[in-house]
C-alpha positions in Angstrom: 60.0 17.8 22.8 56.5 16.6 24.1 54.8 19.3 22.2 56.8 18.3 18.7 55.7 14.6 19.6 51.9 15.3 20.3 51.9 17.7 17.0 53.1 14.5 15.0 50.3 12.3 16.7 47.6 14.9 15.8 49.0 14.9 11.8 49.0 11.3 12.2 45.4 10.7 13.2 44.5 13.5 10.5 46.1 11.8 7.9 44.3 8.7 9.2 41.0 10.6 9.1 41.3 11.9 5.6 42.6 8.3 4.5 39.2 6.7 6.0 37.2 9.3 3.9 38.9 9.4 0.9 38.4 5.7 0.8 34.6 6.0 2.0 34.2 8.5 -1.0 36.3 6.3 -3.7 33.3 3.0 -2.2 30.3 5.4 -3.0 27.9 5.0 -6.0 28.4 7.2 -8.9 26.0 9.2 -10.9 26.7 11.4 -14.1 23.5 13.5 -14.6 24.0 16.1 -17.3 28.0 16.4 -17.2 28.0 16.6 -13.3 29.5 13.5 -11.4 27.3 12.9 -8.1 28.6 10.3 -5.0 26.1 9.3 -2.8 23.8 6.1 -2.5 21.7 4.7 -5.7 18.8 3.3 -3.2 16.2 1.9 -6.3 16.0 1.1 -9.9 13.3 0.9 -12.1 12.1 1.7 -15.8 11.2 5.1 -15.4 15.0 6.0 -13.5 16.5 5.8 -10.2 16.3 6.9 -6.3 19.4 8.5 -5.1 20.5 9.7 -2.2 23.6 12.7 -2.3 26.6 12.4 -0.4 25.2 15.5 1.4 22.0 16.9 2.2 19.0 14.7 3.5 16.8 12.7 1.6 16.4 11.0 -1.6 15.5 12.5 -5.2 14.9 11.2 -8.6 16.7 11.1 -11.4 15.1 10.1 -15.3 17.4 7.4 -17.1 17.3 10.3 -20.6 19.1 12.1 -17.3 21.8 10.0 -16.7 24.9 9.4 -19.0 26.7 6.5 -16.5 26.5 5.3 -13.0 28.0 2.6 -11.1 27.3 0.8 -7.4 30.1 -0.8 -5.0 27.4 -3.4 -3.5 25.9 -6.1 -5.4 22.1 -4.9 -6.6 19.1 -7.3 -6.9 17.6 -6.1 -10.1 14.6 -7.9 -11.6 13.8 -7.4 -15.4 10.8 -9.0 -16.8 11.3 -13.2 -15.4 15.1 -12.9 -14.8 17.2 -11.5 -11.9 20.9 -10.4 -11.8 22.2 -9.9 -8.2 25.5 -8.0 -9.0 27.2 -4.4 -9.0 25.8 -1.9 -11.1 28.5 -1.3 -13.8 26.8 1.5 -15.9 24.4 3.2 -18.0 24.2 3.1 -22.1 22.3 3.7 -24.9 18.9 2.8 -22.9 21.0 -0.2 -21.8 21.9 -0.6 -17.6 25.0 -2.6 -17.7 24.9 -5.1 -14.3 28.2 -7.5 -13.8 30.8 -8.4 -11.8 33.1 -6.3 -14.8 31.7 -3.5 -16.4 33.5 -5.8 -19.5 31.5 -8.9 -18.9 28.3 -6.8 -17.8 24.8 -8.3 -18.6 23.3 -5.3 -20.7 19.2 -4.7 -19.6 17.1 -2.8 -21.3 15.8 -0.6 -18.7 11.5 -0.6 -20.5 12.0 -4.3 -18.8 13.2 -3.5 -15.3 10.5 -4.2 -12.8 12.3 -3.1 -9.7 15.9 -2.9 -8.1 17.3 -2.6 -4.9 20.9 -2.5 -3.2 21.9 -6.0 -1.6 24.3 -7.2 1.0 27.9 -8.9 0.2 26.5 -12.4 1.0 23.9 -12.3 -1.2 20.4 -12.2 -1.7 18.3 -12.4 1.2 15.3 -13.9 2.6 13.2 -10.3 1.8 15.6 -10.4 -1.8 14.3 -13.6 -2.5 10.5 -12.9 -1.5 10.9 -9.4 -3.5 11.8 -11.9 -6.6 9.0 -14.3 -5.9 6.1 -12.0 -5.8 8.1 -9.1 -8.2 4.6 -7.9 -9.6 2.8 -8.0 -6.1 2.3 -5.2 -3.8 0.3 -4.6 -0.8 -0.3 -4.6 2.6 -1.1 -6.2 6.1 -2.5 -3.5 8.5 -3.1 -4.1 12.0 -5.8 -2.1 14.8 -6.8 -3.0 18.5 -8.0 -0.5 20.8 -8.6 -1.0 24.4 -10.5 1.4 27.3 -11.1 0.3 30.7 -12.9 2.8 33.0 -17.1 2.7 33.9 -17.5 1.4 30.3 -14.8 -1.0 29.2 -14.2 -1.6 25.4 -12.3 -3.5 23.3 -11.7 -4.0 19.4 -9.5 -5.7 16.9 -9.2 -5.2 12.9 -7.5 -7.1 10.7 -7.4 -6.3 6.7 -5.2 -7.8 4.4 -5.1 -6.0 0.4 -2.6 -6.8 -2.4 -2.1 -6.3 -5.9 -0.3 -8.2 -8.8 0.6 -5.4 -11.4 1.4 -6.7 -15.0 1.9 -5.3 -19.0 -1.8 -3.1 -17.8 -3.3 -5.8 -15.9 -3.7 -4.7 -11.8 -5.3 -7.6 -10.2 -6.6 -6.5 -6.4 -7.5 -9.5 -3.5 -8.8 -7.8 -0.4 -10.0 -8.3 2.8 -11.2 -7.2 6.3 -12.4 -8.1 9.7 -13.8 -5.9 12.6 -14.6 -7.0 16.0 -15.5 -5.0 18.6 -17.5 -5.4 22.3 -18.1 -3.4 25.1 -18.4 -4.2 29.0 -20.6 -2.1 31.5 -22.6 -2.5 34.8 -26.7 -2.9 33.6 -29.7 -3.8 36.1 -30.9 -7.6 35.6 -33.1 -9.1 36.5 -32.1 -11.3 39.8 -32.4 -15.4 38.7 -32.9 -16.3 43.1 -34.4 -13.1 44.7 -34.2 -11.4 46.9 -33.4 -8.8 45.7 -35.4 -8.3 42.8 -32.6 -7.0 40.9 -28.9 -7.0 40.6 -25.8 -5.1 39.1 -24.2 -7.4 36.3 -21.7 -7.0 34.1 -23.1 -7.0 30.2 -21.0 -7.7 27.1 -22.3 -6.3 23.9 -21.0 -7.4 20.8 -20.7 -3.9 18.7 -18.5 -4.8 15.4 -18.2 -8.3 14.0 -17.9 -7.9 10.4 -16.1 -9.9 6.8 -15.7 -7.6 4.0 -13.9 -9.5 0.9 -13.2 -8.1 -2.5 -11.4 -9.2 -6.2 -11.0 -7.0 -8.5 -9.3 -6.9 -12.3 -8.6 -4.2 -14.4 -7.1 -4.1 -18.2 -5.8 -1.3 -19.9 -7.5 -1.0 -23.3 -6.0 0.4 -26.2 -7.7 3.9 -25.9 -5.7 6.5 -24.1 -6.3 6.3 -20.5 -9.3 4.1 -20.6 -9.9 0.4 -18.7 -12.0 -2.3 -18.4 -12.7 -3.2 -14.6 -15.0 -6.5 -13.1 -15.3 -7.2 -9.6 -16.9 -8.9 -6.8 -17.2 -8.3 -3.4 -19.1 -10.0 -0.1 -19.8 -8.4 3.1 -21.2 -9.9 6.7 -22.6 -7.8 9.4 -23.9 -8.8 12.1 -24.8 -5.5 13.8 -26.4 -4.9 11.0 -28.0 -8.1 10.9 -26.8 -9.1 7.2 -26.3 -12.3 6.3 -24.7 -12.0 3.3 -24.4 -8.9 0.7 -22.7 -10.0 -2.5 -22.3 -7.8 -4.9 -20.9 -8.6 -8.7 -19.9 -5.3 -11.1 -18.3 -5.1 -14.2 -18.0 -1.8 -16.4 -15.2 0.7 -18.1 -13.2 3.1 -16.4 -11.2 6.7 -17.8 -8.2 7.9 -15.8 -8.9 12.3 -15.8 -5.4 12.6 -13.8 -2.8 10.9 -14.1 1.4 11.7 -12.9 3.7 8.9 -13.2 6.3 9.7 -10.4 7.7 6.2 -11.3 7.9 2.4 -12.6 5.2 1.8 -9.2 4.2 5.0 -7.8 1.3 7.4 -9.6 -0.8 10.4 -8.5 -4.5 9.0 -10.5 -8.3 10.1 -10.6 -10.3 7.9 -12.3 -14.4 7.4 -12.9 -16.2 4.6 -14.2 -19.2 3.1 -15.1 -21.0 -0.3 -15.4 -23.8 -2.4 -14.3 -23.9 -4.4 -11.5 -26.5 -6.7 -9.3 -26.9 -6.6 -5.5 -28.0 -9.0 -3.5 -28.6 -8.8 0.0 -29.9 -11.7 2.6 -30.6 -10.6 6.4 -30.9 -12.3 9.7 -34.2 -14.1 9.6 -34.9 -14.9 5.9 -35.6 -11.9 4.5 -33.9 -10.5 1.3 -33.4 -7.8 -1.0 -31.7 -7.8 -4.5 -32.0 -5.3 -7.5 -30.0 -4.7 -11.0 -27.9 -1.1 -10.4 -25.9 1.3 -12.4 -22.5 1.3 -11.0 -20.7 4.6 -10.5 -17.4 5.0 -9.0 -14.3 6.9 -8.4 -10.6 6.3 -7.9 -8.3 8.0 -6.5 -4.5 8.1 -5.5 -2.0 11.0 -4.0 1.9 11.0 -3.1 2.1 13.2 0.1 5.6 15.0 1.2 7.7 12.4 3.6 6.3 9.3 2.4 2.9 9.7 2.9 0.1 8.2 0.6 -3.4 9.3 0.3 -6.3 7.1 -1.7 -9.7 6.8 -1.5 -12.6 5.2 -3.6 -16.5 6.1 -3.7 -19.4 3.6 -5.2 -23.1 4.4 -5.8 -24.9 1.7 -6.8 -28.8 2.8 -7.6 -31.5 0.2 -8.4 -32.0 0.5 -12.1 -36.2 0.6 -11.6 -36.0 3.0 -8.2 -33.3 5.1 -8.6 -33.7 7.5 -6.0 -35.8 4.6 -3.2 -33.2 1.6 -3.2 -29.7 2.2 -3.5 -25.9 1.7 -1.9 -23.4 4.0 -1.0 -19.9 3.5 0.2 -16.8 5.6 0.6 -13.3 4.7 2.2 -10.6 7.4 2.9 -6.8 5.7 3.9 -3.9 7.7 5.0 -0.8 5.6 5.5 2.4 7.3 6.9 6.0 5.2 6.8 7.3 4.4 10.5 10.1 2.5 10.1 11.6 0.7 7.2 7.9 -1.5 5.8 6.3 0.0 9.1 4.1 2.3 8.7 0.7 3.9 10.4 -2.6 4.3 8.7 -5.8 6.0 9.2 -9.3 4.6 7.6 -12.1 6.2 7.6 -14.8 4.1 5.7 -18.5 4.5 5.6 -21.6 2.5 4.3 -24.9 3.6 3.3 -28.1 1.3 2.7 -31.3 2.9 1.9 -33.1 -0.5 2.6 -31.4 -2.0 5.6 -32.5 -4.8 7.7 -35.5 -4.3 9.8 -34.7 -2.6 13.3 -31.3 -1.3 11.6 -29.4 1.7 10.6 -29.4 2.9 7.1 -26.0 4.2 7.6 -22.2 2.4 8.7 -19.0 4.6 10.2 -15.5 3.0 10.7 -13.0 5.0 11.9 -9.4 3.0 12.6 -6.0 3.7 13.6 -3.4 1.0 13.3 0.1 0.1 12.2 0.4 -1.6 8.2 3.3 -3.8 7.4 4.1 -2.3 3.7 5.1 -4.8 0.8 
């Protein structure tokens, strides 16, 4: 009797089980992609397709809207087309058209060249990050963060703080940048004793190692040649180690893109060159200046790495148009930035600055090397 009664118990809770599923299946997005009908989790929208993650299997792939014949969320979806926003279910997919509504009948139909981004949303509503997302639609960037700290016979300590975004619009990418390092060290040094005896005592000496401002704007605008651009910025550094003042540094010139893979609306694997003039001007601790017309070569670059990872880099050479090979400026920088956990992520710098004319009593040459967290946007 107690075994019929505990087999009916175990049916029960099986039923129960397969209830609670079927239902979880019938509330997961829907995907047809060539003829095949896929549940799982549409995660992003854009112009070029979507981000979707299968029911099973790990991970997220992408699928090409001249992929899909009809989809459909059962959350609401923040989806921003060119100025307007609709914040409701996805209702489906036609004739280049995404169809976004509270009925697929009374659907808002988008054309999906217009879509600057999408994302899934909660059932109250846009949030404070959904409304921020609308706001700045056409602004990325990102806010990293660096300290490091040692404290044995020499003690250090350093902070950076940089700070880059960029507005991305119809071929127009507009960059503001900008950086701070500070750095100083502690140690035990012989001084010179102020009320001898003795002579000389053990003191501990702070020296100042980084303290530097580095601030750029930049615009570029696609032309209507095939992969070329127009570019014009300016940038200003402070160094103190270096004992400069002020280094500004105006450059305008054309661009070509060699490589280019669009992997979405946002995301592309690039390497460009360019070309230009520019003038450099450069005023050191104690009065003394330099400043010379240069040709302006650069390089661009940009690479997608498995799990989220995203490699770029940029180089400059800026030679003094009458002593090409005696007075010049070289710079690389080299980031690595790795997703943590949802816009946390960690990145390595590695940037580098070389002056052929430096300030008296200085180095011609400038090594950074930072690890930090970046707050992704």
């Amino acid at each position: 009797m107690r075994q019929r009664k505990n087999q009916r118990t175990a049916y029960a809770l099986w039923a129960t089980l397969a209830l609670l599923l079927a239902a979880e299946a019938a509330r997961a997005d829907q995907v047809t992609s060539k003829g095949t009908v896929l549940h799982g989790k549409i995660t992003g929208v854009g112009s070029a397709g979507i981000t979707f993650e299968p029911e099973y299997g790990k991970g997220s792939i992408t699928i090409k809207w001249q992929d899909i014949e009809d989809l459909s969320t059962d959350g609401n979806f923040q989806v921003l087309y060119g100025d307007e926003e609709t914040d409701t279910p996805l209702q489906g997919f036609s004739d280049g058209k995404l169809l976004t509504g509270s009925t697929r009948e009374s659907a808002t139909a988008i054309d999906v060249s217009t879509i600057v981004t999408g994302f899934p949303i909660g059932p109250e509503g846009p949030g404070w990050i959904d409304r921020t997302r609308s706001t700045w639609r056409y602004w990325d960037g990102s806010f990293d963060l660096g300290f490091n700290l040692q404290r044995a016979t020499i003690n250090t300590k350093g902070l950076t703080i940089a700070f880059k975004t960029t507005r991305k619009k119809d071929g127009n990418r507009l960059l503001l940048g900008a950086t701070y390092r500070y750095a100083t060290t502690e140690e035990k040094q012989t001084v010179q004793n102020p009320n001898p005896p003795p002579a000389t005592i053990k003191q501990d000496v702070t020296t100042t190692t980084q303290d530097q401002w580095y601030g750029i704007v930049r615009d570029e605008q696609d032309v209507w040649f095939p992969r070329f651009y127009l570019f014009g910025s300016g940038e200003a550094t402070y160094d103190a180690i270096q004992r400069l003042s002020i280094r500004g540094i105006p450059k305008a010139g054309v661009g070509y893109t060699f490589f280019e893979e669009q992997l979405d609306e946002d995301r592309r694997n690039f390497f460009s060159g360019e070309v230009g003039g520019a003038w450099v001007y450069e005023r050191f601790f104690g009065g003394s200046h330099d400043d010379f017309f240069a040709i302006a070569f650069g390089a661009l670059a940009g690479y997608y790495l498995p799990y989220g990872a995203h490699l770029d880099g940029i180089a400059s050479f800026l030679p003094a148009v009458d002593d090409f090979t005696g007075n010049y400026l070289a710079s690389g920088e080299l980031d690595l930035t790795m997703p943590v956990y949802g816009p946390i992520g960690a990145k390595f710098s590695v940037v580098d600055v070389y002056d052929s004319t430096p300030a008296p009593d200085t180095k011609n040459n400038s090594l950074y090397i930072t690890f930090g967290l970046s707050l992704l946007w």
